[in-house]
C-alpha positions, -999 to +999 in steps of 0.1 A: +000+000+000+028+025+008+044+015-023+015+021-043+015+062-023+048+065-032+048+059-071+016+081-078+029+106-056+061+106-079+044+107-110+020+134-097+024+171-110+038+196-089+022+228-082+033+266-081+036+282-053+007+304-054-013+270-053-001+272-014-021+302-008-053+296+017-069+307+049-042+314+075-038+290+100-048+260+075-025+229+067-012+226+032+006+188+036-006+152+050+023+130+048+036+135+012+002+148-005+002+187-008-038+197+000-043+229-026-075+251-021-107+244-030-098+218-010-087+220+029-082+198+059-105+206+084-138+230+085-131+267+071-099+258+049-124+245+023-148+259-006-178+255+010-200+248-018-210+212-019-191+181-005-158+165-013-135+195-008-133+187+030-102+163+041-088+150+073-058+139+082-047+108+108-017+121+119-019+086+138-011+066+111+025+061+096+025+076+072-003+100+079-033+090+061-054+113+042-096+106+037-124+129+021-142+139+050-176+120+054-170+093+025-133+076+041-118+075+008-077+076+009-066+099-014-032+100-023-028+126-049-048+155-062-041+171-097-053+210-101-041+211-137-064+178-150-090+189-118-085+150-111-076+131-073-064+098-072-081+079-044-076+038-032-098+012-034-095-024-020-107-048-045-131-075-038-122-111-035-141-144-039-123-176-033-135-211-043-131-250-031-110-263-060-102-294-041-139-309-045-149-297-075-183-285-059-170-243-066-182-238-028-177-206-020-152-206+005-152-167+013-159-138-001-153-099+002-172-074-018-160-033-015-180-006-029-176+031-031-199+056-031-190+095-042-230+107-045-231+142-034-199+151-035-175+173-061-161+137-076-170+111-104-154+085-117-130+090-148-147+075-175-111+082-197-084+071-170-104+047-149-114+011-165-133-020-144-109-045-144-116-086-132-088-110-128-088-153-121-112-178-142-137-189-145-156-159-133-180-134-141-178-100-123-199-068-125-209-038-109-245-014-102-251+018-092-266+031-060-300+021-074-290-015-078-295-016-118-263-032-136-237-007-152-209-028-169-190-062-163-170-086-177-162-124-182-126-140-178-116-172-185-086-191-192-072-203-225-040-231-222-014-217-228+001-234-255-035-217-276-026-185-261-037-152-285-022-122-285-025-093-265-034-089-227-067-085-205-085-099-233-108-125-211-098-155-222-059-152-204-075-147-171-081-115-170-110-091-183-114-050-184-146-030-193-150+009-193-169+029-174-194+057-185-195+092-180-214+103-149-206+075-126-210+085-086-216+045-075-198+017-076-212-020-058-190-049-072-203-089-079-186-115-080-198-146-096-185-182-106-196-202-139-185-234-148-167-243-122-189-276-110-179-291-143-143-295-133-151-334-126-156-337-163-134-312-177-151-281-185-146-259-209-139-227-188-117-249-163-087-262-180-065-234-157-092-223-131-076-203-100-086-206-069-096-171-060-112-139-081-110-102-080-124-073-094-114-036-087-122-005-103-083+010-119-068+036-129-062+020-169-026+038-171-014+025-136-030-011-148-013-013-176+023+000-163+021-035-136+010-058-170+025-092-168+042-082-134+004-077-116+001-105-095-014-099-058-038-122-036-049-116-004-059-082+004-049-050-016-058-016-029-055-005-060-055+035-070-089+052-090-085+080-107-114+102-102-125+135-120-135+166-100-155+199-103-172+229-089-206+210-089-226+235-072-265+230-075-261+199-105-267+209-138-271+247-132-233+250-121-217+257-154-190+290-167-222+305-182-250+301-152-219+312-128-199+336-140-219+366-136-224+355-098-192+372-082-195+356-051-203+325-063-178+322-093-146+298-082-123+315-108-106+344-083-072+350-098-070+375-125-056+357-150-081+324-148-102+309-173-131+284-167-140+257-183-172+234-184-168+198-168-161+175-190-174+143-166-209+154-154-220+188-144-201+214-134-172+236-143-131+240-132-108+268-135-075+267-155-045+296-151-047+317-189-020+310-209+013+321-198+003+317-161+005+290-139-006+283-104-040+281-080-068+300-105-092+294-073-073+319-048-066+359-056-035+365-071-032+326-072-022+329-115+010+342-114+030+351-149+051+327-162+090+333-165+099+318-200+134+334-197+141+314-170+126+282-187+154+278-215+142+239-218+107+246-226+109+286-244+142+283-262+162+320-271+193+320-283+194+362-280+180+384-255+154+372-239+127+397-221+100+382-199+064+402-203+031+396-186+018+363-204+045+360-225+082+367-241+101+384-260+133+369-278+159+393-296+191+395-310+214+414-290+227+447-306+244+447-336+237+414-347+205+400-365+185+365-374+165+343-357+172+341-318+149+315-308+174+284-330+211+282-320+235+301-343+206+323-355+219+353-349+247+370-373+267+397-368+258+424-394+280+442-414+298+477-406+282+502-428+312+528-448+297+566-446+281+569-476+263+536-472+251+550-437+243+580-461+222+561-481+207+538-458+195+574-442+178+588-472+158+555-483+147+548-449+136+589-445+118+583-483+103+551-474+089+562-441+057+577-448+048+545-469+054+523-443+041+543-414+011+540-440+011+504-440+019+499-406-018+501-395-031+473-417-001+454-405-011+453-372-049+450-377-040+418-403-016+403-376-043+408-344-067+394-368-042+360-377-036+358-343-072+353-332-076+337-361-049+311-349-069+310-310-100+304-327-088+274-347-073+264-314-100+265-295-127+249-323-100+218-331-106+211-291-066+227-280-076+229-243-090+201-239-058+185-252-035+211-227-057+198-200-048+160-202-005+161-220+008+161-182-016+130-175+001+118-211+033+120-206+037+112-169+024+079-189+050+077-210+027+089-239+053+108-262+025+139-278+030+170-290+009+201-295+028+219-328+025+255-339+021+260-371+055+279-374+072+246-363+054+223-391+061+254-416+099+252-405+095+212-407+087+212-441+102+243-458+072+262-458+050+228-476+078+222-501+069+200-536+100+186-532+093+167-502+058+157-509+055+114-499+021+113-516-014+127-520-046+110-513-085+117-514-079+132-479-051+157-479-011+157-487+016+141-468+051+158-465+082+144-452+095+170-424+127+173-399+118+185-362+146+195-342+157+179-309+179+176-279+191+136-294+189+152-334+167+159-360+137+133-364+122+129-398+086+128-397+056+123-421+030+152-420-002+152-433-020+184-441-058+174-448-077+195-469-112+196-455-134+185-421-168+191-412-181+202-383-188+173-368-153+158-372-140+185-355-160+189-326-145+153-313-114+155-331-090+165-295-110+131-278-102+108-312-065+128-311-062+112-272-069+077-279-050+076-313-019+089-295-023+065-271-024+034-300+007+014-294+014-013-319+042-024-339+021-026-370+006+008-367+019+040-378+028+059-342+005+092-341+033+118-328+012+149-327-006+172-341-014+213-347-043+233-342-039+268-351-052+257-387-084+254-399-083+222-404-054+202-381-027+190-394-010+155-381+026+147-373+033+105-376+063+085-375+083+084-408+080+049-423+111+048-453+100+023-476+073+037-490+037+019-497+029-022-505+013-006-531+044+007-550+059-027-539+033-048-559+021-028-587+052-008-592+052+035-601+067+061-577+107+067-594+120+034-582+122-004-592+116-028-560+119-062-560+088-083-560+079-096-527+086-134-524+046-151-520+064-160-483+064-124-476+033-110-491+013-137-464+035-123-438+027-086-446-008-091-446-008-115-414+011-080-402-016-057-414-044-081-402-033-080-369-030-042-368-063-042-380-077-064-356-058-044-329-077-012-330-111-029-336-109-059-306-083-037-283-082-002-286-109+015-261-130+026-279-129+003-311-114+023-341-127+018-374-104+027-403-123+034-430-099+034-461-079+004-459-059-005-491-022-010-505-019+023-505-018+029-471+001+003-461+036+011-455+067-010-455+095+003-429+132-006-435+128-042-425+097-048-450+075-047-415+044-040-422+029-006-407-010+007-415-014+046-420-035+071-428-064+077-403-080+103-428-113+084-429-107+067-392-139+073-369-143+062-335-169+029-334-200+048-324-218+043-294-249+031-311-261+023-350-285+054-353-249+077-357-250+073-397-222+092-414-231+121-439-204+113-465-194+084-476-155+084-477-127+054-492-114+043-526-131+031-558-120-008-558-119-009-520-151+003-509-178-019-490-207-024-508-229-023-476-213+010-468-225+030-501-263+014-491-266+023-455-237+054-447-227+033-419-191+025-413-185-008-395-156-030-385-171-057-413-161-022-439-123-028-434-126-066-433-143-062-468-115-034-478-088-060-463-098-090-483-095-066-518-061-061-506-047-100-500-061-105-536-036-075-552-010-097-528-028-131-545-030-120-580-005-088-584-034-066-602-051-034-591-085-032-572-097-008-597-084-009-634-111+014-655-092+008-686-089-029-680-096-051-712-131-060-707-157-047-683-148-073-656-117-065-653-125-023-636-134-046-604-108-071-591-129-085-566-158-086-590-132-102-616-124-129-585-162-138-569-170-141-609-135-166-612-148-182-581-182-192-594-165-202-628-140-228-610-110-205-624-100-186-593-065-203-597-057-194-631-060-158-624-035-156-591+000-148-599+026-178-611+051-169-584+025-172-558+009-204-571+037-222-577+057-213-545+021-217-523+006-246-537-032-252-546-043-262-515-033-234-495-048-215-530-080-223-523-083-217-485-069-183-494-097-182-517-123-192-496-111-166-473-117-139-495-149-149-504-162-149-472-145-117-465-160-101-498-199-109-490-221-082-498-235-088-457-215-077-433-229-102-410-213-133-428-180-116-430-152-131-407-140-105-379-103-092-384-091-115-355-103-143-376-088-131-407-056-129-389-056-160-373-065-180-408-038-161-425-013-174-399-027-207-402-024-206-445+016-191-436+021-221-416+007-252-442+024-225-469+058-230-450+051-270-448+051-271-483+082-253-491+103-276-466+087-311-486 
């Protein structure tokens, strides 16, 4: 338990000291947590609206131990910045009587937590339900008794083991958690485990005891394989708080006009409406940092003395919410990049001369221009915070400390720095163009080197899109896979945000198979080409069965599939990526993809599914099958426009093997010919219902790689 106080309070961020203003006479510390106002330990050193802001301390305890005042909940670290507190929670235990076979329950320990009332909820984002041992089946309701979300976990052996982790069947299980949650009541439940005289199914590795805790995801996932506790523990829970006032009336628009009501008190505080339930929290403006809920609590932020984080290279001059960043006298050049500044040269006389009478000629025309300099550069500039603001900015600001203290490497760019990147959006360093936007190679400076990056400048978003594009920008950042272009960052002082990935140098399957772009690459070996798409399939099946929520690609083909210098398969291109939505009456407006690729189902019904890139998918292991395009308009006969129409019309005709490519045929044999076949038929139905998932698809392509390898070594 102490350990557990320890690591969050390391990874914790620190606060200013103007957070440390309060009442006089009020603690600011218990133990190693630092208490900042609205909340206090004891009565008068806390807001008083609402509940939840009061804290004691046990000074009795070793170390002292910190509770919210009527609820008892520990809480080890509290976040101003992400308005979050980090509370812990013993998870519940049920242990069974393995040794007869009856699944008697031999004991069993169920912990809620209630937060009704108060100023908390749980995170729906950072905090996930998480059950671990098997069989079992564990769950949780509200304070109302009716069910909220649950899992099942059972055990797989482990020479069938799939990939991946807290799936359900490896003995562990995970569920999120909605917005607006203030109750949590765990169950614990046992199936299947009176078969174990006869073998069940669910008992081939059954464990004697079960748990289930509510997590926080990011402290979850940092233990992984190493998570192994029984007995009694606590776990952390990240929780989200707010000036909750009277419910749904407390928000920046009902309060703000009530001055002794309104939590903002510094000067230089903005507010912001909760994101998790009702309510609002303040934030320091830009520039500032500290406690927005105290007078004078935002206090101007000293770039110059920040060199890490505001480089200058010249003379730096601190101003109120900001910086300035010169070249020292004499000299002149960029002073914010090393070696930017240059020493200018000494003028003769008559150049001085010169120099005097143009500038004296020239003066009236510029003071003339100066004006609608400055009205066209306030006007950009807002421009710029307006863009920020609409693309979602501070709601990304609000959560980068929570994403990097998780190791989450993500960047907010200006648009100077992807400019500078890529020479102002040079031709010459164009990687490609596509039906979303353009994609330029760039360099980014750093502390280890230049990086080369890929940056893709889209070229239009609808409203929609951008209203949840900083919550889709979150959860791809967070996408870790090794088949999966790595989402670095993004900017948002454009109209429509621009994206900063990972550099893949290989270029596209596409190119690989098909050929074009300035450079001659080998075929692929058929060995390879079932590798790359076992590769891709995987990624696929990734961000549809393991990314929370599912994410649905949209445009999968060749094309955006890249090759990196090993030939390792990476997908890209997120342009027509949504998140899987909540429920099937969200029905897109435009239907977006590639002529060849496309999901018939999709250009019927508007509605992207995971079953659209399994149908995408299967059109690209036939280019890999067959070396032809998906879409050939100029193609010999009318057939030949579609490949996969070409191939379910081969199919029905018994002559699917005559059109696949004579490297692949010969080298892969018939048999594992038609099973790819069959595959792709399946995968190409015009019902997404009888379409395989992309777990499947992977798993059968590993299988046909295996049989394929078989037949190489006879």
């Amino acid at each position: 338990m102490a350990m557990f106080a320890v690591l969050l309070l390391l990874a914790a961020p620190l606060l200013p000291p103007a957070a440390a203003q309060r009442p006089p006479g009020c603690r600011r510390q218990c133990g190693n947590v630092t208490v900042p106002y609205p909340f206090g330990i004891g009565a008068r050193c806390h807001r008083a609206e609402g509940r939840g802001f009061r804290l004691e301390c046990d000074d009795t305890r070793r170390p002292p131990r910190l509770t919210v005042a009527g609820y008892g909940h520990e809480v080890v670290a509290i976040s101003l910045a992400s308005a979050e507190a980090t509370v812990l929670l013993n998870a519940s235990r049920a242990c069974y009587d393995r040794a007869s076979g009856s699944g008697r329950v031999l004991g069993r320990r169920e912990y809620p937590m209630a937060l009704n009332g108060s100023a908390f909820l749980f995170s729906s984002m950072k905090s996930k339900f998480v059950a671990i041992g098997c069989p079992d089946l564990a769950y949780f309701v509200d304070d109302g008794g009716y069910y909220v979300t649950g899992c099942m976990s059972v055990c797989r052996p482990s020479e069938r083991a799939l990939p991946g982790s807290c799936r359900g069947d490896d003995g562990c299980c995970q569920s999120n958690i909605p917005l607006g949650l203030a109750s949590y009541r765990p169950h614990l439940r046992s199936f299947g485990r009176r078969q174990q005289q006869q073998g069940g199914t669910f008992l081939a590795n059954s464990t004697g005891c079960a748990y289930a805790f509510m997590v926080d995801a990011w402290w979850f996932w940092y233990a992984g394989s190493h998570f192994n506790r029984t007995g009694d523990f606590a776990v952390p829970v990240v929780l989200d708080w707010a000036i909750r006032g009277a419910g749904a009336g407390a928000s920046c628009a009902a309060v703000r006009e009530n001055a002794t009501a309104y939590a903002c008190r510094s000067a230089h505080s903005v507010c912001l409406d909760s994101t998790n339930g009702p309510g609002y929290v303040c934030n320091c403006s830009s520039g500032y940092e500290g406690n927005p809920y105290v007078l004078g609590g935002c206090i101007d932020v000293d770039e110059c003395a920040r060199h890490d984080l505001y480089p200058c290279y010249g003379v730096c001059t601190n101003t109120p919410g900001s910086y300035l960043c010169t070249c020292p006298k004499g000299w002149s050049g960029n002073s914010t990049v090393q070696d930017g500044c240059h020493q200018q040269d000494k003028f003769t006389l008559a150049l001085k001369a010169v120099t005097g009478v143009s500038i004296g000629v020239f003066m009236v025309i510029l003071a003339c221009f100066w004006a609608h300099l400055s009205l066209q550069k306030r006007r950009m500039l807002r421009a710029k915070q307006r863009f920020f603001e609409q693309n979602g900015g501070l709601l990304l600001q609000q959560h980068l400390g929570s994403l990097a203290s998780s190791g989450v490497a993500f960047k907010i760019f200006s648009e100077e720095e992807i400019k500078k990147a890529t020479g102002n959006f040079d031709e010459a360093r164009v990687l490609g163009r596509g039906g979303n936007g353009v994609v330029y190679r760039g360099v980014l400076p750093g502390a280890g080197g230049s990086t080369t990056v890929a940056i893709k400048r889209s070229r239009v978003a609808d409203e929609k899109q951008l209203k949840e594009f900083s919550k889709e920008m979150l959860i791809l950042s967070q996408i870790n896979h090794r088949n999966v272009v790595k989402l670095l960052g993004c900017c948002l002082e454009v109209e429509v945000p621009m994206l900063v990935y990972e550099y893949v140098p290989n270029g596209s399957l596409h190119r690989y198979i098909h050929g074009g772009g300035g450079k001659s690459e080998a075929p692929l070996p058929p060995g390879e080409r079932l590798r790359v798409a076992a590769e891709s399939a995987h990624a696929l099946a990734y961000m549809h069965s393991s990314a929370s929520p599912p994410i649905l690609h949209g445009d999968v083909k060749s094309a955006n599939i890249l090759l990196d210098g090993e030939l390792t398969a990476k997908v890209s291109d997120f342009g027509a990526s949504r998140l899987a939505p909540a429920d099937e009456a969200q029905v897109a407006t435009l239907v977006q993809g590639t002529c060849g690729y496309l999901d018939p189902e999709y250009l019927l019904t508007c509605q992207l599914t995971c079953k659209s890139d399994v149908y995408s998918f299967a059109v690209v292991l036939l280019e890999l099958l067959t070396g032809r395009k998906a879409f050939c308009p100029d193609g010999p006969e009318e057939d030949d426009t579609s490949l996969a129409f070409s191939f379910v019309t081969a199919v029905q005709g018994g002559r699917h093997r005559e059109i696949m490519d004579g490297n692949v045929r010969e080298e892969l044999g018939d048999e594992v010919i038609d099973d790819a076949a069959e595959l792709v038929i399946r995968c190409l139905s015009l019902t997404g219902e009888e379409r395989p998932t992309m777990m499947e698809v992977a798993d059968k392509i590993e299988r046909l790689r295996s049989c394929a390898c078989r037949n190489a070594t006879v």
